[in-house]
Backbone as CSV, one residue per row, in Angstrom:
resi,resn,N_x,N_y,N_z,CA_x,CA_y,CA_z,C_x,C_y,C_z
1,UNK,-54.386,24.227,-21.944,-54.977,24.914,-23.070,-55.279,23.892,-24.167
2,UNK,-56.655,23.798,-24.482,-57.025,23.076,-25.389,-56.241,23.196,-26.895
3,UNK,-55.624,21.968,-27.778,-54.825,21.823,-28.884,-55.842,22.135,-29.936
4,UNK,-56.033,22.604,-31.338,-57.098,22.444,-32.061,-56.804,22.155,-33.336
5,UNK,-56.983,21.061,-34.037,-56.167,20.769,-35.610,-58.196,21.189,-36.596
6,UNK,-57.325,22.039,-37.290,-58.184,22.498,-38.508,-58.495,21.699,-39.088
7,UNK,-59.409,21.130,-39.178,-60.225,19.566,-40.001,-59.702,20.504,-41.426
8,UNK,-60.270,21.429,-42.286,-60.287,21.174,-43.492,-59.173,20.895,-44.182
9,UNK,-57.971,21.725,-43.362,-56.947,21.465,-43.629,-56.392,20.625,-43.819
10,UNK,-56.727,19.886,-42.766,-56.159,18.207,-42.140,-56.579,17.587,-43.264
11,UNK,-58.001,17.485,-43.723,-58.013,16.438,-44.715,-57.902,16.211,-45.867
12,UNK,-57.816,17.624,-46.481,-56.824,17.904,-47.834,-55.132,17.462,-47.467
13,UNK,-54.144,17.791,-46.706,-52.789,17.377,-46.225,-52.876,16.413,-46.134
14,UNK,-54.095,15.170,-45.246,-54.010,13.543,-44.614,-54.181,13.034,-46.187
15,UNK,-55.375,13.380,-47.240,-55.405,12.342,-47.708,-53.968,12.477,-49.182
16,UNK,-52.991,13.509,-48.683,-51.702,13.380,-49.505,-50.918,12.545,-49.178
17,UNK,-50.867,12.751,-47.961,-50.374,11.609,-47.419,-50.335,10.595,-47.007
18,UNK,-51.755,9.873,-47.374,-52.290,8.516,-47.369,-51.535,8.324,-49.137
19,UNK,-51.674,8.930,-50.004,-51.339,8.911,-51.470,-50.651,8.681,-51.666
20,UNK,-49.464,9.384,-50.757,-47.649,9.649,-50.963,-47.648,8.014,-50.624
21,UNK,-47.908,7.476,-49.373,-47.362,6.100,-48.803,-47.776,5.280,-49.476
22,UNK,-48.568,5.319,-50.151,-49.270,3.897,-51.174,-48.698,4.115,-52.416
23,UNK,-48.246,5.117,-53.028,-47.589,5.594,-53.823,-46.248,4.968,-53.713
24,UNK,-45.885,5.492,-52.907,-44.002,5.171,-52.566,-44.444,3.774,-51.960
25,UNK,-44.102,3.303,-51.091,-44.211,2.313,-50.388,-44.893,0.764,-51.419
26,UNK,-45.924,1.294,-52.517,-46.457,0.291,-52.762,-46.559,0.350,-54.239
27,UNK,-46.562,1.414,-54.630,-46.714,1.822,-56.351,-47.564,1.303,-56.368
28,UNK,-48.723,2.111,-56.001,-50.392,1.697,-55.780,-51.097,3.171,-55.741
29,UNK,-51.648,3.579,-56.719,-52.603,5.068,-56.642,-53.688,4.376,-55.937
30,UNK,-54.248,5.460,-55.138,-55.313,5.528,-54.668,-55.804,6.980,-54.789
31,UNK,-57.072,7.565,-54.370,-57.583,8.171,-54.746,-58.610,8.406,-53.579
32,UNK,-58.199,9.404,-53.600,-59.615,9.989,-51.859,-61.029,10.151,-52.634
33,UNK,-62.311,9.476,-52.114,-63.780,9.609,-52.687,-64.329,10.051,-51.120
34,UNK,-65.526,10.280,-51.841,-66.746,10.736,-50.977,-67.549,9.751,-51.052
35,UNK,-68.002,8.775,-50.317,-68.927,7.828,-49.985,-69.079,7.493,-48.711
36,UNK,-69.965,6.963,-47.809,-70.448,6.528,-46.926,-69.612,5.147,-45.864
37,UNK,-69.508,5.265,-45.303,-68.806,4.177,-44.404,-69.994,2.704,-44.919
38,UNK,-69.048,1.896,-45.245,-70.408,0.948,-45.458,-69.409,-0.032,-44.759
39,UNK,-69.748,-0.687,-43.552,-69.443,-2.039,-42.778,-69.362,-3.537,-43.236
40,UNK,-67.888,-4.010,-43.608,-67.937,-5.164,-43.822,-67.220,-6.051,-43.546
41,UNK,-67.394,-7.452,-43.673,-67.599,-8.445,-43.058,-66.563,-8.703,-42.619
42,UNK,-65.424,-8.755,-43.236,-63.844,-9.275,-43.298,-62.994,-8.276,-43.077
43,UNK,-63.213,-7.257,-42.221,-62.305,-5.898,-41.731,-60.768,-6.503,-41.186
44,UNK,-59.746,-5.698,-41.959,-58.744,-5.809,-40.186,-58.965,-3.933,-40.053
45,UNK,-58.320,-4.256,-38.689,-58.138,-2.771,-38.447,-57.191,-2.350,-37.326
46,UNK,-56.500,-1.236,-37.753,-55.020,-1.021,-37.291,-55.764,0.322,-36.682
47,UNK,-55.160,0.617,-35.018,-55.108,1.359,-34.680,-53.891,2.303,-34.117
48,UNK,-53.376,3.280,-34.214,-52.107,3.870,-33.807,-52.796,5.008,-32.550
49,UNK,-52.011,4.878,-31.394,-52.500,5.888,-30.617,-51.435,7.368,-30.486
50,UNK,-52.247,8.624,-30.175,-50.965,9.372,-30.480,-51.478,10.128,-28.618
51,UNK,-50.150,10.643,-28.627,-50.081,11.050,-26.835,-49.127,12.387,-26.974
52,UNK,-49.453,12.969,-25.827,-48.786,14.307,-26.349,-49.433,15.674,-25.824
53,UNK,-49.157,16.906,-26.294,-50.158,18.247,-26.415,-51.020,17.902,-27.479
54,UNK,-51.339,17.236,-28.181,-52.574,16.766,-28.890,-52.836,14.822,-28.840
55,UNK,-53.946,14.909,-28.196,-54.613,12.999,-27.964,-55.472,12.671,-28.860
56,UNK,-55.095,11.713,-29.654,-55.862,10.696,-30.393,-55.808,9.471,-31.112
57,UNK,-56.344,9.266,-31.946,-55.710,7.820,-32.795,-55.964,7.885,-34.524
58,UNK,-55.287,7.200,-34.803,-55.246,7.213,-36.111,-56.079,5.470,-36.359
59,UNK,-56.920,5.620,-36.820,-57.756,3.827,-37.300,-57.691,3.474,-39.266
60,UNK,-56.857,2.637,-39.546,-56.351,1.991,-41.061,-57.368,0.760,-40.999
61,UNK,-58.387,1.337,-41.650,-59.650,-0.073,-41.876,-59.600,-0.485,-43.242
62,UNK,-59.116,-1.873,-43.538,-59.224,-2.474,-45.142,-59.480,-3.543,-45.363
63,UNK,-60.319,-4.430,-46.138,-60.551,-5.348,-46.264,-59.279,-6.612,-46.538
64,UNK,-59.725,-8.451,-45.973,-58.860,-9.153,-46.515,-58.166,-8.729,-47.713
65,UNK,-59.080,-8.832,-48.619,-58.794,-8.808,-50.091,-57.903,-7.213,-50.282
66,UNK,-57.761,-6.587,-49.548,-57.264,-5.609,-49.655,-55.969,-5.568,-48.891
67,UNK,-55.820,-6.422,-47.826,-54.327,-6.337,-47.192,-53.800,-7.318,-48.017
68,UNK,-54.267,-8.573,-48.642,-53.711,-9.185,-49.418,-53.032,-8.525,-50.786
69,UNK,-53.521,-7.590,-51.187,-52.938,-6.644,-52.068,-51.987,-6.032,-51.460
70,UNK,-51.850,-4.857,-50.729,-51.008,-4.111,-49.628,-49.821,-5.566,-49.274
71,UNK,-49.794,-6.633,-48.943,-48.737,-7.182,-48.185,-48.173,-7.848,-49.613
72,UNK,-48.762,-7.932,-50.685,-48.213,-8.568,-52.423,-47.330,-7.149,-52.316
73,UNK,-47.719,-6.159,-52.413,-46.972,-4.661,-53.219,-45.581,-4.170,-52.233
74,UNK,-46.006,-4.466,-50.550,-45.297,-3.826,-49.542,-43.713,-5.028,-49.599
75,UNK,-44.068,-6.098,-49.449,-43.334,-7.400,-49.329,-42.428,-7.849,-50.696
76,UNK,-43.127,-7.376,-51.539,-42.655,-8.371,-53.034,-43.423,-9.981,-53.016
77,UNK,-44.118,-9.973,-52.729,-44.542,-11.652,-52.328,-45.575,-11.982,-53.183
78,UNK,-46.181,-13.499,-53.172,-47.200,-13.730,-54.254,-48.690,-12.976,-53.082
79,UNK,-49.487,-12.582,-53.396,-50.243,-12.200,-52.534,-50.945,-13.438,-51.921
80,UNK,-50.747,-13.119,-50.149,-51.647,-14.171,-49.276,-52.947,-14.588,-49.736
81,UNK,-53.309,-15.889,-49.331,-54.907,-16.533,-49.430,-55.584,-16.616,-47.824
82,UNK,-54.875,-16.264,-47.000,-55.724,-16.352,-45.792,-54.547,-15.025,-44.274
83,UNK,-55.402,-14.524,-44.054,-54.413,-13.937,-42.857,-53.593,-14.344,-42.389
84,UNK,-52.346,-13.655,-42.230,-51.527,-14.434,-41.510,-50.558,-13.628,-40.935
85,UNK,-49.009,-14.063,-40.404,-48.175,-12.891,-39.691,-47.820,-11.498,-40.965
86,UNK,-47.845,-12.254,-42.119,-46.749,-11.038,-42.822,-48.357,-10.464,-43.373
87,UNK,-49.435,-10.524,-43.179,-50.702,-9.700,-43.264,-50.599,-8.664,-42.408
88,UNK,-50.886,-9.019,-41.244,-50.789,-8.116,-40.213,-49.853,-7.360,-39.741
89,UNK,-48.567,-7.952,-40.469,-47.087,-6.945,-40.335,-47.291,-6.002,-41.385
90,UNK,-47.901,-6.122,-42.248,-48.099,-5.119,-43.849,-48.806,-4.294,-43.143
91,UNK,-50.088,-4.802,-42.799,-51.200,-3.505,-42.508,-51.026,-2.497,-41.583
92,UNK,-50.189,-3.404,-40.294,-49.915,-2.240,-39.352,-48.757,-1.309,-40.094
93,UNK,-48.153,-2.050,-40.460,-46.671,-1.279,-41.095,-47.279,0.380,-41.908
94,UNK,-48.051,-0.251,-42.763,-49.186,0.789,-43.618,-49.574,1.930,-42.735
95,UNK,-50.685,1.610,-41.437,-50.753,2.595,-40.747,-49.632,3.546,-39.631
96,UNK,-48.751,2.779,-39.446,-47.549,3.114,-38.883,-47.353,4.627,-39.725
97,UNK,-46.893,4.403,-40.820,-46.470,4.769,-41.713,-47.374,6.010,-42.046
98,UNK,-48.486,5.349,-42.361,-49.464,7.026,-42.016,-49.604,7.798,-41.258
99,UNK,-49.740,6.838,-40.060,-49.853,8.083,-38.982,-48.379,8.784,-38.303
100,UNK,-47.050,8.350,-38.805,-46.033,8.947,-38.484,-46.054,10.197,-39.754
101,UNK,-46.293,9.942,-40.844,-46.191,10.800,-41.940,-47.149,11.858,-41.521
102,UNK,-48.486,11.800,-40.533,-49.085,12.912,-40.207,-48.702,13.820,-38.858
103,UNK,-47.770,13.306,-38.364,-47.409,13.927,-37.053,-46.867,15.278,-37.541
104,UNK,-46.310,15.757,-38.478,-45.899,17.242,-39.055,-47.215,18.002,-39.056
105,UNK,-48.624,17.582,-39.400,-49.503,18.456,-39.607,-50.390,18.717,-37.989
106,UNK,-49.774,17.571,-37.464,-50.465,17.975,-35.513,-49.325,18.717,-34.963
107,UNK,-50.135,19.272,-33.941,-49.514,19.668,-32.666,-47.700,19.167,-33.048
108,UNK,-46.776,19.654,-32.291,-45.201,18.880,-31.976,-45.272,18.614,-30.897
109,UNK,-44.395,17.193,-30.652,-44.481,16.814,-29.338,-44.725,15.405,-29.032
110,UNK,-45.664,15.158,-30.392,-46.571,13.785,-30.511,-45.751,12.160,-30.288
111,UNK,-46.577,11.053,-29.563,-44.991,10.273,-29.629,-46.610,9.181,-30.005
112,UNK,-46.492,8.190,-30.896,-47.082,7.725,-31.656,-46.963,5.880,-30.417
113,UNK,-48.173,5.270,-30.538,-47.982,4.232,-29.973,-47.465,3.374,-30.621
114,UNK,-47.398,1.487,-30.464,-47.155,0.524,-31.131,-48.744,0.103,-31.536
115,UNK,-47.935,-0.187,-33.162,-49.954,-0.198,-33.638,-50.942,-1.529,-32.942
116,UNK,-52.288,-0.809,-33.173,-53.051,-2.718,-32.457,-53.656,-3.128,-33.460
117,UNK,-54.237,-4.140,-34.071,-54.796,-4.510,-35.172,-56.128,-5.791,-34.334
118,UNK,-56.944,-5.416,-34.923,-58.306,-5.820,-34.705,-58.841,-7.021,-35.552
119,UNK,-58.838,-8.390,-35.925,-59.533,-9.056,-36.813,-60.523,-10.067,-36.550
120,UNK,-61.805,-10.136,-37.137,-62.969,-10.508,-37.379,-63.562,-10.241,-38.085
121,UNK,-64.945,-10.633,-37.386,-66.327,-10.777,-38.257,-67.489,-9.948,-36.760
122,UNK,-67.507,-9.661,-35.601,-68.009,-9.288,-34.575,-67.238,-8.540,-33.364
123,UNK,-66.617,-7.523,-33.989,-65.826,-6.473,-33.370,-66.161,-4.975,-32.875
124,UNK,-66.186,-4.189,-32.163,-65.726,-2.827,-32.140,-64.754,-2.057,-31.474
125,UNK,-64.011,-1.133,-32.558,-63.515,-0.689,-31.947,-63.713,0.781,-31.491
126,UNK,-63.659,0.832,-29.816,-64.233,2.194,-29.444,-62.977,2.745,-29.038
127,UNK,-62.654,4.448,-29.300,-62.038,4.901,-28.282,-62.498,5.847,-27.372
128,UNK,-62.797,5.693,-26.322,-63.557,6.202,-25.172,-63.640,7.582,-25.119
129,UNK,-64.764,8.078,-25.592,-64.625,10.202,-24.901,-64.286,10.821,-26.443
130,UNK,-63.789,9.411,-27.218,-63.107,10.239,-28.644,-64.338,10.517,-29.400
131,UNK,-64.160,11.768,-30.153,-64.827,12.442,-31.516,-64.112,12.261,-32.350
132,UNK,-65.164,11.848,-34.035,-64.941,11.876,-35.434,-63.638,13.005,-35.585
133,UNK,-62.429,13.202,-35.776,-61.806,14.402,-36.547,-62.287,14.783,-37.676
134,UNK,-61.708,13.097,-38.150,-61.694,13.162,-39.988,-61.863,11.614,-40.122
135,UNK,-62.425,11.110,-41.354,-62.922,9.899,-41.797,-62.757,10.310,-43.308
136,UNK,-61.668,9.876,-43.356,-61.899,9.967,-45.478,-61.468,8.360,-45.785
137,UNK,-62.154,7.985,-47.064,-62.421,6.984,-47.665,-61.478,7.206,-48.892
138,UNK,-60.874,5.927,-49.186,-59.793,6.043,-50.479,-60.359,4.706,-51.398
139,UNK,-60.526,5.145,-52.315,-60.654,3.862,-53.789,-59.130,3.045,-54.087
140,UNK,-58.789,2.155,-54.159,-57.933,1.354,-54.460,-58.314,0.364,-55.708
141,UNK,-57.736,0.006,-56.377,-58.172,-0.971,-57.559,-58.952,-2.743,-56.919
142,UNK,-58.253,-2.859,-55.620,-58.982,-3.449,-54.863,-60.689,-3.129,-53.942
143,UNK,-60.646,-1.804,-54.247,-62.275,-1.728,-53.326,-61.305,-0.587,-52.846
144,UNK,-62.625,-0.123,-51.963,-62.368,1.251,-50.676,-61.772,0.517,-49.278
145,UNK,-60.944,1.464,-48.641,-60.602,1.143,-47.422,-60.115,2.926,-46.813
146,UNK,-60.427,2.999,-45.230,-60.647,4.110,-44.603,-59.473,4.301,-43.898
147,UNK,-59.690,5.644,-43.910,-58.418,6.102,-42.620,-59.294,7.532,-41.625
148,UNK,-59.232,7.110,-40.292,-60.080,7.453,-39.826,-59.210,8.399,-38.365
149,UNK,-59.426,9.749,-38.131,-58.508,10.327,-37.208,-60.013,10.790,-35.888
150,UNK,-59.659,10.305,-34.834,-59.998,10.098,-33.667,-59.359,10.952,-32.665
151,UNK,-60.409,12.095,-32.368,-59.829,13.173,-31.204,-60.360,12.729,-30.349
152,UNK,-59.155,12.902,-28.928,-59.814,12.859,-27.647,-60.398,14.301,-26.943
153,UNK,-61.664,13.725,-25.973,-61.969,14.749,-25.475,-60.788,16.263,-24.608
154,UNK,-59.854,15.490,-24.005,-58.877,16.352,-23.943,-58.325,17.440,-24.319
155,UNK,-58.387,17.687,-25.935,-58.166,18.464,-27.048,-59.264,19.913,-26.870
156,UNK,-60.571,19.232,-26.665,-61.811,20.248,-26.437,-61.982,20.884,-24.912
157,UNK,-61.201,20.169,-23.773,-61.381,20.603,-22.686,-60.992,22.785,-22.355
């Protein structure tokens, strides 16, 4: 029997809880906007997979200049000048963190993967058969960065 999560719902609840973790975790407001996916150059990107009576992924897309903020606030540290391990331990940590904080509003049952993180300049990341859920965009004092929920076809079967 196909699982079905109520988008409107979902993305009034997700982007509280994108708020709550940057909030707590970082004493960093952010702020959910309405704007356009605009593609750029210096992405990382964290993916969490979720498995279960409901399939999908959770994708944490933010710029350098933006995990360098996130790993200054998460760490206590002077903020990084170039990627590095405690970058990519911040960012996944970040989406970890989100997408465990959303497992109350899916399906029960859900068992969350180990995150993957993506970095370049000539990347994509696809997940195969998956549909848009939800894509909301958050303002940070650093720029915008996305959090993006990825249903598998499974869900619709």
């Amino acid at each position: 029997m196909p699982v079905v999560v109520e988008s409107e719902s979902y993305a009034a609840n997700a982007a509280q809880v994108v708020e709550d973790v940057f909030q707590t975790m970082l004493g960093l407001e952010v702020v959910p906007t309405q704007v356009i996916w605009p593609p750029e150059e210096d992405l990382l990107n964290v993916t969490i997979h979720y498995a279960g009576p409901w399939k999908g992924a959770l994708l944490f897309e933010c710029t350098h200049k933006q995990a360098f903020l996130f790993t200054s606030r998460l760490m206590s540290i002077e903020p990084p000048e170039f990627v590095n391990d405690d970058v990519r331990d911040a960012v996944s940590e970040l989406a970890n963190m989100i997408a465990g904080n959303l497992k109350p509003l899916l399906p029960p049952g859900l068992s969350l993967s180990m995150p993957t993180l993506v970095e370049g300049t000539d990347y994509a990341v696809r997940i195969l058969g998956g549909s848009l859920a939800e894509m909301l965009a958050f303002r940070c004092p650093a720029g915008l960065f996305w959090v993006t929920l990825i249903e598998s076809p499974d869900n619709r079967a």
